[in-house]
The first five atom37 places (N, CA, C, CB, O) and aatype in JSON, in Angstrom:
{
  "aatype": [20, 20, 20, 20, 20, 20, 20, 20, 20, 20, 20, 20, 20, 20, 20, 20, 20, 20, 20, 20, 20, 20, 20, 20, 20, 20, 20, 20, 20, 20, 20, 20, 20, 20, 20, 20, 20, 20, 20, 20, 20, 20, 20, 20, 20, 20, 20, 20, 20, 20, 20, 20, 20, 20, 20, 20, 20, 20, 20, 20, 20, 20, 20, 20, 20, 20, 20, 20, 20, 20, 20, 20, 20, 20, 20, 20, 20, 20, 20, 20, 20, 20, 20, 20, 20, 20, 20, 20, 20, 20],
  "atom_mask": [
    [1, 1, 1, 1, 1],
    [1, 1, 1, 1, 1],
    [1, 1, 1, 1, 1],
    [1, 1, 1, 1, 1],
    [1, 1, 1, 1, 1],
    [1, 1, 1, 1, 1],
    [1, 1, 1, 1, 1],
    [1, 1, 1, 1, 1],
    [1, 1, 1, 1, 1],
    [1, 1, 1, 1, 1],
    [1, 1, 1, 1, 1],
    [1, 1, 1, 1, 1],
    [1, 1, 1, 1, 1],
    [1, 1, 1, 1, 1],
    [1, 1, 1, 1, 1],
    [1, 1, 1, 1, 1],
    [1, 1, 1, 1, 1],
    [1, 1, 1, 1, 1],
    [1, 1, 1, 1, 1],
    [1, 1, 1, 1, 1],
    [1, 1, 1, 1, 1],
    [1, 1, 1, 1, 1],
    [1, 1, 1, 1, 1],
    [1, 1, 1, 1, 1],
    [1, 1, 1, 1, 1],
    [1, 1, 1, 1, 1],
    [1, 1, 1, 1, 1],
    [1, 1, 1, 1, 1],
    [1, 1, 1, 1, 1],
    [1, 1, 1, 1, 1],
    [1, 1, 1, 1, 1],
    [1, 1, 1, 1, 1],
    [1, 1, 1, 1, 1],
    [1, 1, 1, 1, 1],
    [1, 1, 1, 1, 1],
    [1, 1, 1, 1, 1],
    [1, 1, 1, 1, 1],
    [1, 1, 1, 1, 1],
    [1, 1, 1, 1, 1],
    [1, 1, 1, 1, 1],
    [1, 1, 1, 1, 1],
    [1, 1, 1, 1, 1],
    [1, 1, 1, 1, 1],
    [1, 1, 1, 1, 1],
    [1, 1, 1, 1, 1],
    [1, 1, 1, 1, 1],
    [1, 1, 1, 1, 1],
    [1, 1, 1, 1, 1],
    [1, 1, 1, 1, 1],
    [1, 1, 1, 1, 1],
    [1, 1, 1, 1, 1],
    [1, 1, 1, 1, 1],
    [1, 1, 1, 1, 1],
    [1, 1, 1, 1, 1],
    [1, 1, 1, 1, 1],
    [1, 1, 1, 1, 1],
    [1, 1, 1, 1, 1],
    [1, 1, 1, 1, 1],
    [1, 1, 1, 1, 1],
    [1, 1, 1, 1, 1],
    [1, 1, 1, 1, 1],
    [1, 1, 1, 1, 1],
    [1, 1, 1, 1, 1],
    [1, 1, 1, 1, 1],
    [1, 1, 1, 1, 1],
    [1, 1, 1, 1, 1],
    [1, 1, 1, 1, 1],
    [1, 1, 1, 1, 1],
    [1, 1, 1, 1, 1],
    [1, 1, 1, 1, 1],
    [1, 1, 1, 1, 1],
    [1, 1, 1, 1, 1],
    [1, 1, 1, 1, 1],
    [1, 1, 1, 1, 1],
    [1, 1, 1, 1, 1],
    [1, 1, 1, 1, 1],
    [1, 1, 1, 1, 1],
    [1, 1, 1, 1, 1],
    [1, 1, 1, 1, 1],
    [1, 1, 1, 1, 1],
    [1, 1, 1, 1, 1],
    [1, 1, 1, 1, 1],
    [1, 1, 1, 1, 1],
    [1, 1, 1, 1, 1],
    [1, 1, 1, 1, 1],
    [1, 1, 1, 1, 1],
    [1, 1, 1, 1, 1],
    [1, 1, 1, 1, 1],
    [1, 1, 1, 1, 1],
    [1, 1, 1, 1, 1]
  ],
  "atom_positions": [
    [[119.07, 74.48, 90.76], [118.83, 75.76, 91.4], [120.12, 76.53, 91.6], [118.13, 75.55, 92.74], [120.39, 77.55, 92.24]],
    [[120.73, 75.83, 90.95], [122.94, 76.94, 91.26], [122.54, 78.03, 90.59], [125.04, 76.2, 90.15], [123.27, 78.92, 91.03]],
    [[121.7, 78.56, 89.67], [122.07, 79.78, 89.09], [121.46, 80.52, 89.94], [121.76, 80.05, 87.7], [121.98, 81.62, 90.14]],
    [[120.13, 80.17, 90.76], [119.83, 81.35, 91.59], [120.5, 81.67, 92.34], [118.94, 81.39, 92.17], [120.49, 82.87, 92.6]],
    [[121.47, 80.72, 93.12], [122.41, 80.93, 94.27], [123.75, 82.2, 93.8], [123.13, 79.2, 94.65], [124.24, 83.22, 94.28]],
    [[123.9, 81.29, 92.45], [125.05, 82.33, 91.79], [124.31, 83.67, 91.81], [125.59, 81.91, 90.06], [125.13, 84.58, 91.68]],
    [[123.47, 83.97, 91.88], [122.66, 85.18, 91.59], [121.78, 85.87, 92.85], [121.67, 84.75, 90.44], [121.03, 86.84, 92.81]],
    [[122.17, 84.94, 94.03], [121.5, 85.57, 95.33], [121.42, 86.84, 95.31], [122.13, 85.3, 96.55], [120.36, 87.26, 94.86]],
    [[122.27, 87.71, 95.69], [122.52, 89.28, 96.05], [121.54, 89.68, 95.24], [124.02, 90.06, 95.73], [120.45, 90.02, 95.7]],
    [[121.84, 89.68, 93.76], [120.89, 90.35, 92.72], [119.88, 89.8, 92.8], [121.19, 90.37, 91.39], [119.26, 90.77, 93.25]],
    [[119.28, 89.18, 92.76], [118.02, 88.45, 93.13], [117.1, 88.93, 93.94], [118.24, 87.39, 93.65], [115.93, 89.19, 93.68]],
    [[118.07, 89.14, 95.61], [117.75, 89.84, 96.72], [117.38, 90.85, 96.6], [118.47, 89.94, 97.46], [116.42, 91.3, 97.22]],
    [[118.07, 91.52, 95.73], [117.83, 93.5, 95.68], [116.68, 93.54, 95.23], [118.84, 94.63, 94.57], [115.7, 94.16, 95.65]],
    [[116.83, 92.69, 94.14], [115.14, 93.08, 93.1], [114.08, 92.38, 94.34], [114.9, 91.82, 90.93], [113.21, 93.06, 94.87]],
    [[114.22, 91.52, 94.54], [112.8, 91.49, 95.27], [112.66, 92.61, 96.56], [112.57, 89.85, 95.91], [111.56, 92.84, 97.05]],
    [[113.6, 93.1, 96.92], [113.83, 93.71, 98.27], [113.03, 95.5, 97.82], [115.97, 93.66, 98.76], [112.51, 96.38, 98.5]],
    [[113.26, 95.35, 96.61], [112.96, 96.98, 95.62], [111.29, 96.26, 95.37], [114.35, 97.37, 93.47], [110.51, 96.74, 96.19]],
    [[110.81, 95.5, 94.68], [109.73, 95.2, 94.65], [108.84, 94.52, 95.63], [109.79, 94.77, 93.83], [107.82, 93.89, 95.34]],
    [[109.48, 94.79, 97.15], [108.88, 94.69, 98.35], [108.46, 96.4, 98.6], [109.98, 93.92, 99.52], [107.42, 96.88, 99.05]],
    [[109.47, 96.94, 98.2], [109.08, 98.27, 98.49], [108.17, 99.12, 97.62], [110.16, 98.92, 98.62], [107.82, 100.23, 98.0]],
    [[107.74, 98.55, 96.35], [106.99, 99.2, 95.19], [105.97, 98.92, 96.25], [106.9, 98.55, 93.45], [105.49, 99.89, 96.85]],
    [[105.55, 97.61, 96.56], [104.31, 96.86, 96.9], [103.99, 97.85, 98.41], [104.64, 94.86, 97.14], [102.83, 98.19, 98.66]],
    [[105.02, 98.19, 99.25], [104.47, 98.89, 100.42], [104.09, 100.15, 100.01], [105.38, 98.99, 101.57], [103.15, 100.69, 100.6]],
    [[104.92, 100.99, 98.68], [103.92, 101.95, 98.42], [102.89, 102.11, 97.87], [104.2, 102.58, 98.09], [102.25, 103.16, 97.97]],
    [[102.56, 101.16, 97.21], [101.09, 100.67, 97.03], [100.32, 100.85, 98.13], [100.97, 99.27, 96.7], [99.63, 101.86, 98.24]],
    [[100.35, 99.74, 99.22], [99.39, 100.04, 100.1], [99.37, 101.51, 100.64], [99.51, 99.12, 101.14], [98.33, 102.04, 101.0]],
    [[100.74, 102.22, 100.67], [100.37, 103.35, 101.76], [99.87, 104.24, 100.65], [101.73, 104.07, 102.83], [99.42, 105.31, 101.05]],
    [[99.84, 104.05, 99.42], [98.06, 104.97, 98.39], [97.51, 104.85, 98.84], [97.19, 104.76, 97.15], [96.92, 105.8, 99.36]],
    [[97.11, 103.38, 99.11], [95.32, 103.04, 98.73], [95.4, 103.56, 100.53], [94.49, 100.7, 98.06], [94.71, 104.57, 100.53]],
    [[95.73, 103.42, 101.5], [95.96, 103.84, 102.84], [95.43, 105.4, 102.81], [97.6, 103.64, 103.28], [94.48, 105.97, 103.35]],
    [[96.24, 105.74, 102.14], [95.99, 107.61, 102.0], [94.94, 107.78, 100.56], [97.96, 108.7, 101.58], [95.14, 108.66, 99.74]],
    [[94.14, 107.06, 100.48], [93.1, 107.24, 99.03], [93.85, 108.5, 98.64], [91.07, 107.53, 99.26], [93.44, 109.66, 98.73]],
    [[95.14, 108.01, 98.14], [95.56, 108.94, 96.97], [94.52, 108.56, 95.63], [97.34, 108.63, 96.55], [93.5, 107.89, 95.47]],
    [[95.67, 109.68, 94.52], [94.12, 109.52, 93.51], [94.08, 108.08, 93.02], [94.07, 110.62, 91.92], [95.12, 107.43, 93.11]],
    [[93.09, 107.56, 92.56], [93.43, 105.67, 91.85], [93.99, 105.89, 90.3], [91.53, 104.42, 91.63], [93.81, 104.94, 89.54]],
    [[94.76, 107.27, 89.71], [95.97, 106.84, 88.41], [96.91, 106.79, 89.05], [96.34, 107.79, 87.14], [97.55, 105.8, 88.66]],
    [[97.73, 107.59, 90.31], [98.24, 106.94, 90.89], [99.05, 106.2, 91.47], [98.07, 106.88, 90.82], [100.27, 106.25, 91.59]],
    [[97.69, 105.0, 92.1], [97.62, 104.12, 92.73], [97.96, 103.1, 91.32], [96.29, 104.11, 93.63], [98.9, 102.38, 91.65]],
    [[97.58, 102.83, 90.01], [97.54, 102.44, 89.1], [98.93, 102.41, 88.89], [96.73, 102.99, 88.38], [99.62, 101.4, 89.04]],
    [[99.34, 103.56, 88.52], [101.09, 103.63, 88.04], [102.05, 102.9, 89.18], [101.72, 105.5, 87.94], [103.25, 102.71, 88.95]],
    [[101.52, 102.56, 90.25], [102.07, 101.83, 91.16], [102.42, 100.85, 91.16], [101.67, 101.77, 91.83], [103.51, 100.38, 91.48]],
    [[100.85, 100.08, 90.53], [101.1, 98.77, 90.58], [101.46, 98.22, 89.42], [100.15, 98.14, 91.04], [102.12, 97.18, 89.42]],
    [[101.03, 98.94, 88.07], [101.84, 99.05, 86.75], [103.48, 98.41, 87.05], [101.9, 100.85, 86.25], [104.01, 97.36, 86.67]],
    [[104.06, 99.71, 88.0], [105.32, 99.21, 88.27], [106.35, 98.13, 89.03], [105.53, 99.92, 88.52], [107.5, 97.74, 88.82]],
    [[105.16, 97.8, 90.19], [105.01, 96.87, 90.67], [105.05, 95.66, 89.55], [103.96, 97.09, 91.41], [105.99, 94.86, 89.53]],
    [[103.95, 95.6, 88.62], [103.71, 94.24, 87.83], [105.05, 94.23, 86.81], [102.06, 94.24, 86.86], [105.62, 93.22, 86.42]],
    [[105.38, 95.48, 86.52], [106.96, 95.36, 85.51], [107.95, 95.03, 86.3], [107.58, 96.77, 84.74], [108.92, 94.46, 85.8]],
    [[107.93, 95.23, 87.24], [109.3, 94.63, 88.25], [109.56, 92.91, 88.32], [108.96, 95.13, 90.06], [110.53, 92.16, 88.22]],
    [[107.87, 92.74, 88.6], [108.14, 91.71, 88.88], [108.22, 90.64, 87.81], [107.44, 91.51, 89.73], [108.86, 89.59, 87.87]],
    [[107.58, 91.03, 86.98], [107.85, 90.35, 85.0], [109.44, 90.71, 85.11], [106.78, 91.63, 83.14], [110.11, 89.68, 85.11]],
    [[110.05, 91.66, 85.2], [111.34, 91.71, 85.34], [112.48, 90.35, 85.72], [111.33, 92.67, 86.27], [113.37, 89.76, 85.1]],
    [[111.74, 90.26, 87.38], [112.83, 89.38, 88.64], [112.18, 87.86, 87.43], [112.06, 89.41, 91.31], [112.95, 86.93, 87.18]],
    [[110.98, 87.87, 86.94], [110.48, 86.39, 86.48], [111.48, 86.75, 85.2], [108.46, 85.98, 86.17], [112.47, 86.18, 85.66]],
    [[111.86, 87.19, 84.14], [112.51, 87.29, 83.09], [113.79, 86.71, 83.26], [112.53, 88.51, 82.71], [114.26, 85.69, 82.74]],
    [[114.43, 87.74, 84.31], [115.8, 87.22, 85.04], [115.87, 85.96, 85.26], [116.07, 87.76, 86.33], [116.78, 85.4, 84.66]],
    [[115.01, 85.11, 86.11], [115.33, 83.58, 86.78], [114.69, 82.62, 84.96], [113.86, 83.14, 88.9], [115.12, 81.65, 84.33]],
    [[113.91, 83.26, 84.81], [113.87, 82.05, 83.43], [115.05, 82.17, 81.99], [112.08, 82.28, 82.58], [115.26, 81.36, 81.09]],
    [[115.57, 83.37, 82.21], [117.22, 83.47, 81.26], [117.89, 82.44, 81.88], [118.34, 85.05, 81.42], [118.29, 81.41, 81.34]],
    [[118.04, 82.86, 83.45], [118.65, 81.59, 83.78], [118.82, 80.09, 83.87], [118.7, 81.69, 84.33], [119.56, 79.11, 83.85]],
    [[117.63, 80.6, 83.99], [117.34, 78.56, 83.55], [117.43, 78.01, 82.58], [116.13, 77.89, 83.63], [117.99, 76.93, 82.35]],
    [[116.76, 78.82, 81.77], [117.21, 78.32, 79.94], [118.47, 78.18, 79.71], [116.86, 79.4, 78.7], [118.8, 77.46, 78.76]],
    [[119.66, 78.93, 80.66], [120.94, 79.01, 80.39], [121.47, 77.95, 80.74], [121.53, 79.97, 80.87], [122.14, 77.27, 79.96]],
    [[121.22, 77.58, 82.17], [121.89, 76.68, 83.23], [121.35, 75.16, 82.74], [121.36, 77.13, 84.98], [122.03, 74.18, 82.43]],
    [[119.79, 75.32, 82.79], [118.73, 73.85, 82.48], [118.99, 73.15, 81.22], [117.03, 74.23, 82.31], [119.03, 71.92, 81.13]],
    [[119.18, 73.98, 80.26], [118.26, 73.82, 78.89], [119.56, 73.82, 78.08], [116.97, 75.2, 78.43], [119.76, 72.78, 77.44]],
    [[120.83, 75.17, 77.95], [121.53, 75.41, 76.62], [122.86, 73.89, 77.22], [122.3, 77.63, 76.35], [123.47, 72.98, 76.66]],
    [[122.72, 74.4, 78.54], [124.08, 73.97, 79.32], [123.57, 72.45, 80.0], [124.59, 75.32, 80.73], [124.37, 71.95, 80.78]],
    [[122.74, 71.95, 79.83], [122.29, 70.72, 80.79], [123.38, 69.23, 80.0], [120.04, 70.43, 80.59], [123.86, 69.22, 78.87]],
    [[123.45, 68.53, 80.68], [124.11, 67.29, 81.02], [123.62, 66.35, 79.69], [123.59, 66.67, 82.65], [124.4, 65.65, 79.05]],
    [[122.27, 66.48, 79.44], [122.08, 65.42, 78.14], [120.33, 65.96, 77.97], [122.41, 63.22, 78.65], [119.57, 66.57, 78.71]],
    [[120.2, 65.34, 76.53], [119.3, 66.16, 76.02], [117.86, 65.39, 77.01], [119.32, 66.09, 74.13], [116.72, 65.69, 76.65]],
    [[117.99, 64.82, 77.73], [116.39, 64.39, 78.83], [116.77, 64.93, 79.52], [115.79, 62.98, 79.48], [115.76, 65.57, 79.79]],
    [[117.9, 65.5, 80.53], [117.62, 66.53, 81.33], [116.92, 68.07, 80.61], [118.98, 66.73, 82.0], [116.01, 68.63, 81.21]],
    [[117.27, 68.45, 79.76], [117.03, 69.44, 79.12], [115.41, 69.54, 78.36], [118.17, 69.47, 78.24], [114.79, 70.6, 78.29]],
    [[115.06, 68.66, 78.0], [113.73, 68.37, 77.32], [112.69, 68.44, 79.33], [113.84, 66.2, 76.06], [111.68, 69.05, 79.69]],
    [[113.35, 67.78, 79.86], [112.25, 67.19, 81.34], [112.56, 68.98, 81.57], [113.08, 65.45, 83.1], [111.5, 69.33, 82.09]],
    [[113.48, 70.34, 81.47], [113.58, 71.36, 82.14], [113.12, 72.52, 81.38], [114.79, 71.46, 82.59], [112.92, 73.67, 81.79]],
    [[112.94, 71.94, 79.97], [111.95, 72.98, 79.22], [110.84, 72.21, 79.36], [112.23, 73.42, 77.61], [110.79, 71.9, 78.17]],
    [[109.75, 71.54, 79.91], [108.85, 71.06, 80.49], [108.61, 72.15, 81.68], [109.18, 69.64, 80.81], [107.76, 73.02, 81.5]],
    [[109.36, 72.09, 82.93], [109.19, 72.06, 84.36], [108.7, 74.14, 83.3], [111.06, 71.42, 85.94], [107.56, 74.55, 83.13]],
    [[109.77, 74.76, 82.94], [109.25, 75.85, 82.47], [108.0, 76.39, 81.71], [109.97, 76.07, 81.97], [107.47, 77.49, 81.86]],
    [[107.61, 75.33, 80.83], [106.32, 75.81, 80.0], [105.57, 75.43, 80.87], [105.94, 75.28, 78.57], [104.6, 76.14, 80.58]],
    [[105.07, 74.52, 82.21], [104.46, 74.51, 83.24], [104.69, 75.98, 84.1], [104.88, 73.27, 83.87], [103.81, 76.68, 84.6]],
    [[105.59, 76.11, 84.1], [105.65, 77.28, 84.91], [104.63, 78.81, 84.07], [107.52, 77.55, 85.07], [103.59, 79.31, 84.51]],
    [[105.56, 79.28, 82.58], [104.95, 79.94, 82.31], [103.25, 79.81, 82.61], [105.43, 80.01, 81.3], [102.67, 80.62, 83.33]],
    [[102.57, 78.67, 81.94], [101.35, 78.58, 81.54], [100.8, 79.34, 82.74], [100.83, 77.12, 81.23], [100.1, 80.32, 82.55]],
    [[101.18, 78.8, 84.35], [100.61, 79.78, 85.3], [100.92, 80.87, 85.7], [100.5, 79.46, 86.16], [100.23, 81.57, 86.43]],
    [[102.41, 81.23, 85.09], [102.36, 82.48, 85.37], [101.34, 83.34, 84.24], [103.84, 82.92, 85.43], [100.77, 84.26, 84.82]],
    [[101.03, 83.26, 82.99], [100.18, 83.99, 82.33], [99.35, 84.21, 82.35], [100.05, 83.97, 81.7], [98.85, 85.19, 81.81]],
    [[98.66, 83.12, 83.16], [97.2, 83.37, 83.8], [96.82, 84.53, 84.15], [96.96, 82.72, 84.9], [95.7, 84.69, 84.63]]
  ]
}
């Protein structure tokens, strides 16, 4: 988990910016603005956050996988990831 740490601040911002997509979301649907929108909202919302997920899995592939200690750490951490994707695509 060192690369997220190396990467706190930035990390922080993006979720801190896609805390704030998400509150203007609700204050649409709050004010039944129109629902395109409310749509382009969460559009942006969902690219942000494919974004912050893009970011932490470069990293891991970087840190886990190119850079790991021996090739079973690296095989067991492209594992822990294609577990991961599979639910994130859901």
């Amino acid at each position: 988990m060192a690369h997220t740490i190396k990467e706190k601040s930035k990390i922080t911002a993006r979720i801190n910016r896609i805390k704030g997509q998400l509150e203007a979301v609700s204050k649409a649907i709050e004010a039944e603005q129109d629902c395109y929108q409310v749509m382009q909202l969460i559009a942006s919302s969902r690219g942000a956050l494919n974004g912050l997920m893009a970011e932490v899995i470069e990293s891991h592939i970087r840190e886990h996988i190119v850079h790991s200690e021996s090739k079973k750490e690296a095989s067991e951490s492209a594992e822990d990831l294609i577990d991961v994707m599979k639910s994130f695509l859901k």
